[in-house]
C-alpha positions, -999 to 999 in steps of 0.1 A, spaced: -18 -365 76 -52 -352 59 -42 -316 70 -6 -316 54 -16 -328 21 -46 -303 20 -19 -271 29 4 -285 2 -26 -285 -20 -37 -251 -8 1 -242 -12 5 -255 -46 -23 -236 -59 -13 -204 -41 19 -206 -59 4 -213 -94 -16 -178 -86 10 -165 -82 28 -178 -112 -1 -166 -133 -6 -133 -115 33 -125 -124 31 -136 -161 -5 -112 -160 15 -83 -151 42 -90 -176 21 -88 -203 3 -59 -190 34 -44 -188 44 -48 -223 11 -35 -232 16 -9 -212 46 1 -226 42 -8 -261 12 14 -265 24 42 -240 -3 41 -215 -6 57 -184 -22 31 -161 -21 61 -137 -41 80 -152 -71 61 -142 -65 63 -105 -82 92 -94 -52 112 -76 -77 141 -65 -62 167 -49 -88 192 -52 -97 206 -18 -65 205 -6 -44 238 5 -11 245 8 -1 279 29 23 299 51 11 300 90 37 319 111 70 306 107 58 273 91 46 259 55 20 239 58 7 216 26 -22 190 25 -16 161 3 -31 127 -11 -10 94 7 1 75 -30 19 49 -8 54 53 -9 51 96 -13 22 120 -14 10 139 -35 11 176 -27 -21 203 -32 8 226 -48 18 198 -73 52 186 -57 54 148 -43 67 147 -7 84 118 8 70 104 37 88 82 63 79 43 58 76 37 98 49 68 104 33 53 69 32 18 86 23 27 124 -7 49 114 -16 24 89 -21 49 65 -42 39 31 -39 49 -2 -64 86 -7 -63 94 30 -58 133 31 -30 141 53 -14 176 61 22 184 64 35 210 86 74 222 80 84 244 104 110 269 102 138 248 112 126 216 86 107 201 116 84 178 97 50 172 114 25 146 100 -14 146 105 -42 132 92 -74 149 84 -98 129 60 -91 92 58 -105 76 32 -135 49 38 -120 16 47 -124 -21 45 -102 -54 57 -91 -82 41 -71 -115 46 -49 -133 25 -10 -143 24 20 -123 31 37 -128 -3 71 -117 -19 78 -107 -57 105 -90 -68 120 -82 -33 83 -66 -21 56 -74 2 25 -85 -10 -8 -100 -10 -30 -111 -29 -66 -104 -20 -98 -114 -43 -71 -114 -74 -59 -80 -67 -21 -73 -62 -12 -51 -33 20 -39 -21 29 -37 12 56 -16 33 86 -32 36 92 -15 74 56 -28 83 65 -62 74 103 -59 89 99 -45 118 75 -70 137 100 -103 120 70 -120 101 73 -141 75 61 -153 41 28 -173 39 15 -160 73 -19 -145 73 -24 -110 68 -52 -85 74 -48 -54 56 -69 -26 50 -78 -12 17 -100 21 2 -135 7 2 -144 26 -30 -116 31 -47 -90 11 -68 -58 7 -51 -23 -4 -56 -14 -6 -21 -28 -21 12 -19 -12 47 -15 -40 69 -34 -41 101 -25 -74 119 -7 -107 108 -16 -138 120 13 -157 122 14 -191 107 11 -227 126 38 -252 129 23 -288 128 
């Protein structure tokens, strides 16, 4: 009986985190607002390098993954479907190109992903999104990665973040599914 009161500990805290973590991003969010900041603006959403050109019948325009769009080289944001986002566990600042071809054929690659690095935590939920919470960062998940394979809140998650760069998003790798006693 050791175990269970030490995951209802481990539980309990988890859920004061969490408690904290949301009243942290309230208040950051009426700072935010009050004082009209651009938290944005400090995530480096580089797209120099990146081209955007007409090769036979096709438009082809290399972008910066943002997590739920990208960011074209000729300005525009681009949608991007959630289950090619999820299956190539794409991370936030991977350079990808997109090739549209003259009947609207979209076409998807990836040419420079950005350095990488796991992590484990919890699979959380807030506000009807996937999360985790890894070294008191925040990240979003996909909803479709998390859907799709069934799991569940409080199992284990690895997820893969930019090793260098600050992040909103994580990309989940594997989940580790949690243990009935």
């Amino acid at each position: 009986m050791k175990n269970k009161n030490q995951l209802q500990a481990i539980k309990d805290f988890i859920v004061t985190a969490e408690k904290s973590l949301k009243n942290a991003k309230k208040l950051l969010n009426d700072i935010v607002k009050d004082n009209n900041i651009d938290l944005w603006k400090d995530i480096d959403l580089d797209t120099s390098g990146l081209h955007s050109y007409n090769s036979d019948e096709s438009t082809i325009v290399e972008w910066v993954f943002t997590w739920d769009e990208m960011l074209g080289a000729d300005g525009n944001k681009y949608p991007i479907p959630a289950n090619y986002a999820s299956k190539s566990k794409l991370v936030q600042w991977d350079k990808l190109k997109l090739t549209i071809n003259g009947n609207w054929k979209m076409l998807y690659k990836q040419i420079a992903p950005i350095e990488r690095e796991h992590k484990v935590w919890l699979l959380t939920e807030e506000k009807w999104k996937y999360q985790t919470l890894v070294e008191w960062v925040s990240y979003n998940l996909l909803t479709a990665a998390v859907t799709h394979f069934g799991w569940q809140i409080w199992d284990s998650v690895t997820v893969i973040v930019p090793k260098w760069k600050q992040a909103t998003f994580a990309a989940i790798d594997s989940i580790i599914p949690k243990q009935d006693s």
